[in-house]
C-alpha positions in Angstrom: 8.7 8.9 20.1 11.9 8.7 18.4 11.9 5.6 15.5 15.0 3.7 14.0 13.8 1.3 11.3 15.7 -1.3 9.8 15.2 -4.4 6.7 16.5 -7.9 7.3 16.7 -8.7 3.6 18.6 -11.0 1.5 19.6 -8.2 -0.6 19.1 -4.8 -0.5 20.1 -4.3 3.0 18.7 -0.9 3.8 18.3 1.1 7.3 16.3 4.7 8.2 16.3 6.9 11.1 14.3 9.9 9.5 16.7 11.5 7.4 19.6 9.5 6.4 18.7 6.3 4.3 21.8 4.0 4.0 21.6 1.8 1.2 24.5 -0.6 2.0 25.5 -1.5 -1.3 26.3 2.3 -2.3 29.1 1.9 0.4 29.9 -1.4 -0.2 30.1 -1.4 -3.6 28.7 -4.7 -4.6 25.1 -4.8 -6.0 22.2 -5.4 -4.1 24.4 -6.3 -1.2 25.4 -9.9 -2.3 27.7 -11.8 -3.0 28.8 -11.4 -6.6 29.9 -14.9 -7.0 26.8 -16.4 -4.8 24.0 -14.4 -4.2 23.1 -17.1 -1.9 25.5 -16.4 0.2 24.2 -15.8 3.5 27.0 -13.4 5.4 26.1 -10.1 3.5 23.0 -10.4 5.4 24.5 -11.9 8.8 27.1 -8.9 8.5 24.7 -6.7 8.1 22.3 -7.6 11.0 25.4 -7.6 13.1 26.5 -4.0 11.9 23.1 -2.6 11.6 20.3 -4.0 13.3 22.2 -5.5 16.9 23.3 -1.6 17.5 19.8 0.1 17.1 17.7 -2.5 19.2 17.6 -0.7 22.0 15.3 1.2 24.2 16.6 4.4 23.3 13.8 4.5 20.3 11.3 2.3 19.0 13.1 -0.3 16.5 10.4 -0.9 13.4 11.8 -3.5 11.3 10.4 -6.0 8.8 12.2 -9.1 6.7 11.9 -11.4 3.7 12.0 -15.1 3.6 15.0 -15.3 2.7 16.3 -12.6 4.7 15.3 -14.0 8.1 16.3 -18.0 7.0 19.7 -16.8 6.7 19.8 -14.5 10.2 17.5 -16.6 12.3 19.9 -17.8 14.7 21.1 -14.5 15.0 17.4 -13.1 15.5 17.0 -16.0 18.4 19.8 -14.7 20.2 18.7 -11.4 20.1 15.1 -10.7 20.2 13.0 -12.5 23.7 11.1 -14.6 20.8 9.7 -14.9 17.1 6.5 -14.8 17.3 6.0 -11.9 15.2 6.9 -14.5 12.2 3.4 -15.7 13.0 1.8 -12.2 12.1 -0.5 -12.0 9.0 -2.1 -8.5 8.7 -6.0 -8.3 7.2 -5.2 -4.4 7.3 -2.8 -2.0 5.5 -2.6 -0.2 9.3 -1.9 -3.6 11.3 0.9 -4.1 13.3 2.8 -6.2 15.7 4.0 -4.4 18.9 5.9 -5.5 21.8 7.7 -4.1 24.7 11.1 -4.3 22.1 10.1 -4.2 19.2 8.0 -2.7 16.2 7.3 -5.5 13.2 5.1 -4.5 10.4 5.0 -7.1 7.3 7.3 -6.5 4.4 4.3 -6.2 2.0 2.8 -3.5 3.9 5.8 -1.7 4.3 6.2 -1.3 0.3 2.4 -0.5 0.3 2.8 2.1 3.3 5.8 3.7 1.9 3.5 4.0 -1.6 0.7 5.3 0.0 1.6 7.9 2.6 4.3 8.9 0.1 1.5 9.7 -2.5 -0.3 12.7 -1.0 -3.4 11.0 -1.7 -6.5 10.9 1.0 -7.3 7.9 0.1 -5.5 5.1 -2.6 -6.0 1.6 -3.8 -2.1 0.0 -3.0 -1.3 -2.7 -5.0 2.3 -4.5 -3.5 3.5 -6.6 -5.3 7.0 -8.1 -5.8 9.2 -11.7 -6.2 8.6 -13.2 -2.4 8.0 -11.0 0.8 7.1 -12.9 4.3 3.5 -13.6 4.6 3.1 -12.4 0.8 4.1 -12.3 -2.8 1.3 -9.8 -3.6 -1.7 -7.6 -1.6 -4.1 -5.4 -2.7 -5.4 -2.7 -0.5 -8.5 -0.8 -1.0 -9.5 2.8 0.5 -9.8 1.8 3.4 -6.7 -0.3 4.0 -8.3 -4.0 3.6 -5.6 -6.6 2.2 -6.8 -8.9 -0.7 -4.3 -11.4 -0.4 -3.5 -11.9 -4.3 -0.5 -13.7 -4.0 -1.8 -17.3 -5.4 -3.4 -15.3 -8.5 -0.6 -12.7 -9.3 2.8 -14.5 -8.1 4.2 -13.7 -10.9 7.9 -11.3 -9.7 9.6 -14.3 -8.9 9.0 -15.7 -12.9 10.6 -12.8 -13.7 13.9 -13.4 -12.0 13.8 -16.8 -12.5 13.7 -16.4 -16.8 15.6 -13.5 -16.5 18.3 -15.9 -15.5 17.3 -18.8 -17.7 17.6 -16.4 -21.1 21.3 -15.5 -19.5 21.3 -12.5 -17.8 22.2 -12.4 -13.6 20.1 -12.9 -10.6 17.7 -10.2 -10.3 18.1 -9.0 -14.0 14.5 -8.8 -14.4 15.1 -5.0 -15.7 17.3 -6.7 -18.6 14.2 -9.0 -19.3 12.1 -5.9 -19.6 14.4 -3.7 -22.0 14.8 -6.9 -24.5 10.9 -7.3 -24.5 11.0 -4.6 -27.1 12.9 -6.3 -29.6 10.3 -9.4 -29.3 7.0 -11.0 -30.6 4.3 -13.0 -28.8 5.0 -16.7 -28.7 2.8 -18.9 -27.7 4.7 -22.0 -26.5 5.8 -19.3 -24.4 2.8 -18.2 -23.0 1.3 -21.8 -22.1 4.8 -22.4 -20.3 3.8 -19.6 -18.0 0.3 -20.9 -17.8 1.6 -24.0 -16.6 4.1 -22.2 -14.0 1.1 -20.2 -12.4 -1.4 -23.3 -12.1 1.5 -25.4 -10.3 0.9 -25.2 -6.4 4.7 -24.2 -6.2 5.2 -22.1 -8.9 7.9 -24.3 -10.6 8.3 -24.2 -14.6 7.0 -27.7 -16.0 9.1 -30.7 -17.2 10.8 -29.3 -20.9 10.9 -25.7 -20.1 14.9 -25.8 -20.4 14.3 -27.3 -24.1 11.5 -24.4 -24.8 13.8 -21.6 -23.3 16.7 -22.9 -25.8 14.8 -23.0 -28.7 12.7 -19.7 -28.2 14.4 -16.2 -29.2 15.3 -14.8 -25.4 13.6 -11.9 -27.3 10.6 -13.4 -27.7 10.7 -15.1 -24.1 10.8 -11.3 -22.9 8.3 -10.2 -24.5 5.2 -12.9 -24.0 6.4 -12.4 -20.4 5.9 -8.6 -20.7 2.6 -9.0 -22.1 1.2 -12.1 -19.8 2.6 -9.6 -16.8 0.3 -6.7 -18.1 -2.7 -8.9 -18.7 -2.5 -11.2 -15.9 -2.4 -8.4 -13.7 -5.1 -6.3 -14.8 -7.5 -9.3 -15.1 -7.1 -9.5 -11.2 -7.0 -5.7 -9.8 -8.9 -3.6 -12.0 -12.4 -5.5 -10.4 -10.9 -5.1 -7.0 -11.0 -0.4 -7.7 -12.4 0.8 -4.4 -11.2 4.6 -5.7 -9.6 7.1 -8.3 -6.0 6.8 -7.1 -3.8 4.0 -7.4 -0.2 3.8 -5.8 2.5 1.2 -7.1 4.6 -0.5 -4.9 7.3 -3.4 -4.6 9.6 -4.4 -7.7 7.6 -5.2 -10.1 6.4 -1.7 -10.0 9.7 -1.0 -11.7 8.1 -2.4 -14.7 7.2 0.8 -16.4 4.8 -0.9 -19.0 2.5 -2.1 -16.4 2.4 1.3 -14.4 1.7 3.1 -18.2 -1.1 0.6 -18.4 -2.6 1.9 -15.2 -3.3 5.4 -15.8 -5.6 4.6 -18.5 -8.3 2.8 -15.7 -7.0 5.5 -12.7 -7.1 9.0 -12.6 -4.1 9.4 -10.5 -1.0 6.9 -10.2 1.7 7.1 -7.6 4.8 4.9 -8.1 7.7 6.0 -5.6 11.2 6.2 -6.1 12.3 3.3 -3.9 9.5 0.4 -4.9 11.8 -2.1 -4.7 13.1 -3.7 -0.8 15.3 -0.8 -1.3 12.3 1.3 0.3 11.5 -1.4 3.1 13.1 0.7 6.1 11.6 3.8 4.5 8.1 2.1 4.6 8.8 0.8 8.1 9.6 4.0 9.9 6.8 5.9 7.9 4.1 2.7 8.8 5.1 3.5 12.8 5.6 7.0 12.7 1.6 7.3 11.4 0.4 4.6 13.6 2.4 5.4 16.9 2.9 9.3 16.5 -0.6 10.3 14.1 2.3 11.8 11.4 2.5 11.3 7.9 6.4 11.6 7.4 7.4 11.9 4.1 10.8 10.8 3.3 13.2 13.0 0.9 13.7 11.6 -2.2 17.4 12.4 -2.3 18.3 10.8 1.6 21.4 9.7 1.3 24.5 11.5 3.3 25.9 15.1 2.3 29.8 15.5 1.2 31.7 18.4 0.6 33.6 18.4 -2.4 36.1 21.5 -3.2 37.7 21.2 -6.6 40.0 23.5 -8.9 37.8 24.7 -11.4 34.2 26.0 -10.6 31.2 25.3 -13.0 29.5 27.4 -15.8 25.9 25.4 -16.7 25.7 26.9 -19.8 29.0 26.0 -20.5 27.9 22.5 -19.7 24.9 22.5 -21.0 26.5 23.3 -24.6 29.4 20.8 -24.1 26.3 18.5 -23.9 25.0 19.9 -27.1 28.4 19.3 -28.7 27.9 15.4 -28.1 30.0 15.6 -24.7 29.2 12.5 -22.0 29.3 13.9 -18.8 29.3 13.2 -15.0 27.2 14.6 -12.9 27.0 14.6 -9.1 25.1 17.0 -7.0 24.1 16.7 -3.0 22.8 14.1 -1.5 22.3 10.6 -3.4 18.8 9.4 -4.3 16.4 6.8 -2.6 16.1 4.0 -5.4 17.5 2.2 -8.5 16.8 5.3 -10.9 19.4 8.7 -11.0 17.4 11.4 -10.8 19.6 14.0 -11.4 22.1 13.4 -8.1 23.6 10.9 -9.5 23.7 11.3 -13.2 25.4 10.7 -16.6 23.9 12.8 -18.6 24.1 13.4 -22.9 22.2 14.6 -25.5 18.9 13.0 -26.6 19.4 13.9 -30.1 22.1 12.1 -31.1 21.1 9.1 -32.9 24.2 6.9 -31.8 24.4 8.2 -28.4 23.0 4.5 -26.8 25.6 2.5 -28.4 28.3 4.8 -27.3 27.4 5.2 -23.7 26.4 0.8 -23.7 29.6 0.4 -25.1 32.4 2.7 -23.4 30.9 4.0 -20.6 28.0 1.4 -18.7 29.5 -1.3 -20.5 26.5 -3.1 -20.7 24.3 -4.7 -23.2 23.8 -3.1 -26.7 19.9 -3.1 -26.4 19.3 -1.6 -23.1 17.4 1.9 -23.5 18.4 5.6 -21.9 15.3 7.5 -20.1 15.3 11.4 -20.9 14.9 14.2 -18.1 12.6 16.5 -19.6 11.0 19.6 -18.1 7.5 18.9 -16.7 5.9 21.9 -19.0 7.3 20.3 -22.3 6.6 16.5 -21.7 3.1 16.1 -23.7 5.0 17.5 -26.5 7.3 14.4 -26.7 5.1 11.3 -25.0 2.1 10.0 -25.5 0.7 10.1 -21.6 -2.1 11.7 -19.6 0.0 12.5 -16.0 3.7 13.1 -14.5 6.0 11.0 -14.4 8.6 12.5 -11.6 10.4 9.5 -10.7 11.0 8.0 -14.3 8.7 5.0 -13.5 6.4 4.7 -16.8 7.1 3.9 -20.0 4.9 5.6 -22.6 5.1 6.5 -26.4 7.2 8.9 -27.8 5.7 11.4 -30.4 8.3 13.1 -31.6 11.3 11.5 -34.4 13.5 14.5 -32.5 14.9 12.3 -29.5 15.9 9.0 -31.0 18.7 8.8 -28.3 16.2 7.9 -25.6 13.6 6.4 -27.5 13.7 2.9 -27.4 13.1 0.3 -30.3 9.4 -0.6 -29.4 8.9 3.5 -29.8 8.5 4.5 -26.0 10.6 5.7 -23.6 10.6 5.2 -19.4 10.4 9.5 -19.0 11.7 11.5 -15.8 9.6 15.2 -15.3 11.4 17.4 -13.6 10.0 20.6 -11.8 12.2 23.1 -10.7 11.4 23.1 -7.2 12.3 19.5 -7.1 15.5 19.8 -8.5 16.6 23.6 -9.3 20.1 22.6 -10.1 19.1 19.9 -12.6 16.2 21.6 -13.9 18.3 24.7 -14.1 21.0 22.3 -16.6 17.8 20.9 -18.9 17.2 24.4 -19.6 20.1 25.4 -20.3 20.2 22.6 -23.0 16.6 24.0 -24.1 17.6 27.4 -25.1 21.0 26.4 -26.7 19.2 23.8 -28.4 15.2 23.7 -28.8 14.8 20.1 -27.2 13.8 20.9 -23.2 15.4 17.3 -22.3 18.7 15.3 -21.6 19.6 11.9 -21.7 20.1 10.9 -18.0 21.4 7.1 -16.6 22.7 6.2 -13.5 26.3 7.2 -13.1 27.8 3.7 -12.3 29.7 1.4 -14.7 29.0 -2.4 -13.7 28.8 -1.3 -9.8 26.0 0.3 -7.8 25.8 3.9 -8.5 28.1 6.1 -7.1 27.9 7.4 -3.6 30.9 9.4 -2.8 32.8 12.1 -4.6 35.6 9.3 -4.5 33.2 7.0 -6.1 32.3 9.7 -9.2 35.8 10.4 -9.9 37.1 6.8 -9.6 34.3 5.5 -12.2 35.1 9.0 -14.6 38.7 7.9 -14.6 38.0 4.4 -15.7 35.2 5.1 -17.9 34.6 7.2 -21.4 33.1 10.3 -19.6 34.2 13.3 -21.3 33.5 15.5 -18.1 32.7 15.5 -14.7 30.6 17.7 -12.3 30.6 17.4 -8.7 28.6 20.4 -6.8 30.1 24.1 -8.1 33.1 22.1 -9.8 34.5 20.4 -12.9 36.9 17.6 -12.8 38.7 17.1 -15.9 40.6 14.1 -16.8 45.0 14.8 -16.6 45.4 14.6 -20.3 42.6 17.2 -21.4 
């Protein structure tokens, strides 16, 4: 049974037919999807039901989707018109493996589709799930045990939507909360703070009580961050770590792009999965791989670099080593290889990569290259054999989603102010190319590592070799890689 699976988001408008996952804002070129002057707006989600979901309902394959609140308030007209009813609004699963089925249609809840995407992604037998993110359908968090049971923790644990909302009220943009989490480093515990969020998460709405704006004004944003960060970590362990049915734990939704929390994990769980796409980025993904194990008995495993393939033919092929030692000799470069990764992190597709020595190297690439805020931190790619020479941390950490202490004073490029660093393993046979480059760097140099951000600059990463060489041309990258070729800038 062929299966086409599709989000109806208000942002992150995402699609999957079992290879190909189309993000739409790599091709649109505005983050998230939205509107960059109102992410309110409701057309980038009416355009993309029209584009994306009207031409796959058919009976050609089963159609899986899920949506948001948001998401289906702004295309519900559009979702009367099409579908015979909405009843499946109604649906409020008690197991990971429920479902919604009609003679059109396949509808799965959004919170189980992060949790389904988590767990079948995982290799584990059997997993705890915990799902949790700002505002799904039915739910704003779920745990699952071994079995697949839903605790319903959304009254107790609502706390991703706080996290946009201050992120905004200490100045950064809708959905900043990864801003919010970089500053926490730079702050200390304050308690007016704290018993503001107290407040928030004993309101039956969830609203911030009357003199919050004054508090927020007066407080260092530095400070909000990092009471947040800390409240976050405890707040959630107070209310899943009794609820263990098991030894494995897999992290889903966007909070698990809080790195902290998933660190804090793997000291009460043997094994912890966090996936690449945790964020509605990974709904489709989640949705075609909940059918495709209920309605075909197959566990389909999703690439982690599922984005389309481009062929690229430039003037001047690549030498590694020679850009592994223009690295070394504090070059910024580039680098674009095959097909673009599922997710908000670059893991070695979709690259700028530099050299975790250097000691200035964050404020150079913050300041002529991401142009971005002077106190956001760099993850390093390091080989998976080297990493418990450098970080403080008991497993893996393939898809640079935990943040744990650094060990070593021989990286202060990628170590962060608080002393950690949010750490990407690479094996070769996940990456030869990129793993192939970090070695490189390791025998030229000693340090088996590089510096690696995404390769954007104040727009969703690149997609397209177009994309690469448009952001190298306007940026301070010093070289550029795409496939087997260099692309130099015309007055090298």
């Amino acid at each position: 049974m062929n299966i086409f699976s599709v989000a109806v988001n208000i942002h992150d408008h995402n699609t999957y037919n079992g290879e190909l996952h189309y993000l739409a804002e790599r091709y649109t070129r505005k983050k998230h999807n939205l509107n960059p002057t109102n992410p309110h707006d409701p057309e980038p989600s009416r355009e993309f039901f029209r584009e994306h979901f009207l031409p796959n309902y058919n009976k050609d394959h089963m159609f899986a989707f899920t949506c948001s609140n948001l998401g289906q308030e702004f295309v519900r007209d559009l979702l009367e018109d099409t579908l015979p009813d909405l009843s499946f609004l109604d649906f409020n699963p008690t197991n990971l493996w429920d479902y919604y089925k009609t003679d059109d249609y396949y509808y799965i809840d959004h919170h189980q589709s992060h949790a389904a995407y988590a767990f079948l992604s995982s290799g584990f037998k059997q997993s705890d799930v915990l799902a949790i993110d700002g505002r799904g359908w039915q739910f704003n968090c779920i745990f699952t045990d071994k079995d697949g049971n839903i605790t319903n923790l959304s009254d107790k644990v609502s706390i991703g939507g706080l996290w946009n909302r201050l992120s905004q009220d200490i100045g950064f943009s809708y959905l900043g909360a990864g801003k919010t989490m970089g500053l926490a480093g730079f702050g200390e515990y304050d308690s007016e703070i704290h018993e503001m969020i107290d407040m928030y998460m004993a309101a039956p709405n969830h609203r911030l009580p009357d003199g919050s704006s004054e508090i927020l004004k007066r407080v260092p944003k530095e400070n909000v961050a990092f009471t947040l960060q800390i409240y976050t970590e405890n707040l959630i362990k107070k209310h899943v770590y009794p609820l263990k049915s098991c030894n494995n734990l897999c992290l889903t939704g966007g909070v698990a792009y809080n790195g902290y929390v998933n660190e804090e994990f793997t000291k009460h769980y043997t094994n912890v999965h966090v996936p690449p796409a945790v964020g509605d980025e990974g709904q489709s993904l989640g949705t075609y791989m909940h059918a495709e194990y209920t309605q075909n008995n197959n566990v389909h495993i999703p690439n982690v670099y599922a984005g389309k393939e481009y062929n690229y033919v430039g003037d001047e092929k690549v030498n590694i080593t020679e850009v592994a030692q223009a690295i070394a000799d504090g070059k910024i470069v580039g680098w674009f290889q095959g097909k673009s990764e599922s997710g908000n992190r670059s893991l070695g597709n979709r690259s700028i990569l530099a050299d975790p020595r250097n000691t200035n190297i964050k404020d150079i690439i913050n300041s002529k290259i991401k142009l971005r805020e002077d106190f956001r931190p760099f993850a390093p790619s390091v080989l998976v054999e080297h990493y418990k020479e450098y970080f403080d941390t008991t497993q893996p950490s393939p898809y640079m989603s935990r943040i744990m202490p650094v060990t070593s004073a021989a990286i202060p490029g990628v170590t962060h102010v608080d002393g950690t660093a949010r750490i990407q393993t690479v094996q070769r046979e996940f990456n030869p190319r990129y793993y192939d480059l970090i070695n490189a760097f390791y025998v030229l140099t000693g340090v088996p590592m590089l510096l690696n951000t995404s390769f954007n600059c104040q727009e969703p990463i690149v997609e397209t070799p177009e994309d690469a060489i448009a952001t190298f041309n306007k940026c301070g990258l010093d070289m550029l890689v795409i496939g087997d070729y260099v692309v130099r800038k015309t007055n090298d």
